[in-house]
C-alpha positions as CSV (number, residue, x, y, z in Angstrom):
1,X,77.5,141.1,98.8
2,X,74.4,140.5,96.8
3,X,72.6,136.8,97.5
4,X,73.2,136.0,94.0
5,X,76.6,136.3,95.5
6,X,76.4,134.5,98.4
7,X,74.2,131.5,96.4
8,X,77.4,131.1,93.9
9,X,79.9,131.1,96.8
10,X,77.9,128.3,98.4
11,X,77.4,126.1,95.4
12,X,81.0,126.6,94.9
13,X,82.4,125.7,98.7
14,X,79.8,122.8,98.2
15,X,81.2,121.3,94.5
16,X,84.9,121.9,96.0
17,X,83.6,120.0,99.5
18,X,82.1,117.2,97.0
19,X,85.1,116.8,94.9
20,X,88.1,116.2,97.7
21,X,87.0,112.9,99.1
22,X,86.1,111.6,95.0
23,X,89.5,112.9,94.1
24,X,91.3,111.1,96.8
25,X,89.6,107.8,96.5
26,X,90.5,108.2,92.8
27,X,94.2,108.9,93.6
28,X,94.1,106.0,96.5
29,X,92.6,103.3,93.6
30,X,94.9,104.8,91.0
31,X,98.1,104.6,93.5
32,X,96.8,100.8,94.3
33,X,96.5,99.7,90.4
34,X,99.8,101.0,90.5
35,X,101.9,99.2,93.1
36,X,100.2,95.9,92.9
37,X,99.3,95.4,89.0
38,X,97.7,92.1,88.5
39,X,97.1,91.5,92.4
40,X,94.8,94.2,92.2
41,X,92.5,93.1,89.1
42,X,92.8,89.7,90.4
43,X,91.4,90.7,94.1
44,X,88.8,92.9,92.5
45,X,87.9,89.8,90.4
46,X,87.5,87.7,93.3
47,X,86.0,89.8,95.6
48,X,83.2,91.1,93.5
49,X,83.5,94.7,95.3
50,X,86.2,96.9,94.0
51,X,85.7,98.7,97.8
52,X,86.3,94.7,99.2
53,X,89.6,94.4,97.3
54,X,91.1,97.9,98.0
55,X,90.7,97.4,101.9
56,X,92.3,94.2,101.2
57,X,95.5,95.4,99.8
58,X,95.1,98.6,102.0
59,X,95.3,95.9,104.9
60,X,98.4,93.9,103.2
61,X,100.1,97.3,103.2
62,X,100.2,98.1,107.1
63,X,101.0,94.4,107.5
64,X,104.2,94.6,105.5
65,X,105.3,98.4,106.3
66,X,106.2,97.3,110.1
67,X,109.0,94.8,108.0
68,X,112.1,95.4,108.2
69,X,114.0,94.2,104.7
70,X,117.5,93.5,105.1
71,X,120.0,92.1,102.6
72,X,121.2,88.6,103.2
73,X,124.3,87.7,103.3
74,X,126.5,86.2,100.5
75,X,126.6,83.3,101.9
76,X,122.7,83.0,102.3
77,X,122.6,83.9,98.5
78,X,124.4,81.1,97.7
79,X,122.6,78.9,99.4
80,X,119.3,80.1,98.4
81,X,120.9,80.5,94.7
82,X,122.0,76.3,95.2
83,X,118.3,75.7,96.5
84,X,117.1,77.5,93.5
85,X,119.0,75.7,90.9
86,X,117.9,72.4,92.2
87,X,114.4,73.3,92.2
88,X,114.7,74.4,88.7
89,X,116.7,71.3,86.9
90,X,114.9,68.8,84.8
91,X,116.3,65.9,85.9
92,X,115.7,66.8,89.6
93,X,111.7,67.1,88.7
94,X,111.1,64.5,86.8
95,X,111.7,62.3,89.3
């Protein structure tokens, strides 16, 4: 193997080294923008560091993967679905 060679090989482990960690950020932000839409702009808005806002949400994820969602029962449906109803009727607001 010539240097030339060897030189080329280098630059090119080095640019492939270089490019995994931008690639994955990219992919993480991307994946982010995704799942939480508005949140997101809204967070990086607020925070005024796009890296503040994505630990943010990246915290509010392993927060909320430990939940366990269950469905409720019909009967709690209908209650929440009466609770609902009279939280949305006019004449029970403007009083």
């Amino acid at each position: 193997m010539s240097p030339t060679e060897a030189v080329l090989i280098v630059l090119v482990v080095l640019v492939v080294v270089a490019a995994v960690p931008v690639i994955w950020v990219a992919s993480r932000r991307q994946a982010q923008r995704t799942r939480f839409g508005p949140e997101y702009a809204r967070l990086v808005e607020e925070q005024r560091s796009r890296a503040a806002a994505e630990r943010d949400l990246r915290e509010h994820e392993r927060r909320h993967e430990v939940l366990t969602l269950t469905r409720p029962s019909a009967e709690a449906r209908r209650r929440y679905a009466t609770a609902w109803e009279e939280i949305e009727d006019p004449d029970v607001t403007s009083r």
